[in-house]
C-alpha positions in Angstrom: 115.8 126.5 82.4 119.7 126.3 82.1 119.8 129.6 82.8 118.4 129.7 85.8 119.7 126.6 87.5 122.9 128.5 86.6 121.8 131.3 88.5 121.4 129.0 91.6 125.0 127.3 91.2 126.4 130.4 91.5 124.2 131.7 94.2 125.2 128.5 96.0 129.2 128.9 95.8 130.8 129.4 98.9 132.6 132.7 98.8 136.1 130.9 99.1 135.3 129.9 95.6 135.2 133.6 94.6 138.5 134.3 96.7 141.1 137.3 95.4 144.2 136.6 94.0 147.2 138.2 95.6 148.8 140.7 92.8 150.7 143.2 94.6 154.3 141.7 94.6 156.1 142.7 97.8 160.4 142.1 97.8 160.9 140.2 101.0 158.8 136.9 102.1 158.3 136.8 105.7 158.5 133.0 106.6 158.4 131.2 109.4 160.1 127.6 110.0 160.1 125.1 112.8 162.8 122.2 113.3 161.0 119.9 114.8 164.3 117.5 116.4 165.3 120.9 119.0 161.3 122.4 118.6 163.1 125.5 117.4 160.9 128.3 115.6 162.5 131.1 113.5 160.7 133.9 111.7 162.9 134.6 108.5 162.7 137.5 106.1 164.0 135.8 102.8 164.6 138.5 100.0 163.4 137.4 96.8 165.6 135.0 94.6 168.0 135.0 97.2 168.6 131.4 99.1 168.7 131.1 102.8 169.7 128.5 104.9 167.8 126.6 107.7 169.7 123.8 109.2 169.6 121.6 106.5 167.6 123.3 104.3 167.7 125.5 101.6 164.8 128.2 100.9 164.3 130.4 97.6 161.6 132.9 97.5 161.1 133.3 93.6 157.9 135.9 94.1 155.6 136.9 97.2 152.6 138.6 96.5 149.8 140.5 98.6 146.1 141.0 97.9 145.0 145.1 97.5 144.1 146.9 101.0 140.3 146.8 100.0 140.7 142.8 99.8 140.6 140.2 102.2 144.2 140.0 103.5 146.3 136.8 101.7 150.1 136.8 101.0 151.4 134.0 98.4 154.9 133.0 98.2 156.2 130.5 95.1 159.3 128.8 97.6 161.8 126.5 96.4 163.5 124.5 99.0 166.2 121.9 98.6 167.7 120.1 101.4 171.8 119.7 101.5 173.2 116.3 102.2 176.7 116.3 102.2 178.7 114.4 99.8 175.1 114.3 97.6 173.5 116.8 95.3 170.9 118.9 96.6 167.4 117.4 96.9 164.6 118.9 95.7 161.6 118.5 98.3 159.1 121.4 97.8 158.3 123.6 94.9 154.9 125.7 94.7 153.1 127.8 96.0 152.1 128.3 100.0 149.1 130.7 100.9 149.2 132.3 104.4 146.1 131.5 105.1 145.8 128.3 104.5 148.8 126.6 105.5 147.7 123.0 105.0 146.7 123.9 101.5 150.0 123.2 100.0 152.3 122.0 102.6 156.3 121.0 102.8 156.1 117.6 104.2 159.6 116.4 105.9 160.4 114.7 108.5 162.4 117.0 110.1 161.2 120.6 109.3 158.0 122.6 108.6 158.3 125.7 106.8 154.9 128.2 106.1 154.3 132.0 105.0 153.1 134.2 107.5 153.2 137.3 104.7 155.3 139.4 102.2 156.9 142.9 103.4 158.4 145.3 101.9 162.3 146.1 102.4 163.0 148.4 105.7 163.4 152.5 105.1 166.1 153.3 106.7 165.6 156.0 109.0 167.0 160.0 108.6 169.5 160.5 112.0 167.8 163.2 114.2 169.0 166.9 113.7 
């Protein structure tokens, strides 16, 4: 009997519940960020453990990861990101980890910016001059 009400739990799952992990870990985080006093919208490309600044803000990428070609797409970036006041230490307002395709799953909330992944890249090849 438990066995097969097991059966039908598992039959039942959404298949969100069996998502894929993202496990491929990509250099560069491709972020994008809105400040939303001048409604201005910047893609950044933040290398990882490397800080960037956005008006007030400070982001650190500490990993961004990508799910296998034969997966449903998902990138996963663990940010950091402090805000600078000056004259006060650096405050702490996000820390985890943001999904990009689920933005609202673990959100930065501030009054004054939005920040989401929109994927992970890997770092530009430069390219051989023409002969």
């Amino acid at each position: 009997m438990c066995f097969r009400l097991a059966v039908i739990v598992l039959l039942l799952l959404p298949a969100s519940a069996l998502a894929t992990v993202p496990t491929i870990e990509h250099p560069v985080a491709v972020l994008r960020a809105l400040d939303k006093m001048t409604a201005r919208v910047e893609e950044l490309e933040v290398p990882i453990n490397q800080s960037l600044k956005f008006g007030t803000i400070f982001i650190n990428v500490r990993t961004c990861r990508v799910t296998s070609p034969e997966e449903t797409p998902e990138a996963a970036a663990y940010l950091e990101i402090s805000e600078f006041k000056p004259g006060e230490k650096d405050l702490p307002i996000f820390h985890g980890w943001m999904f990009a395709s689920s933005p609202a799953l673990s959100a930065m909330e501030h009054p004054v910016y939005d920040v989401w992944v929109t994927g992970c890249k890997a770092p530009a090849t430069p390219k051989e001059p023409a002969k």
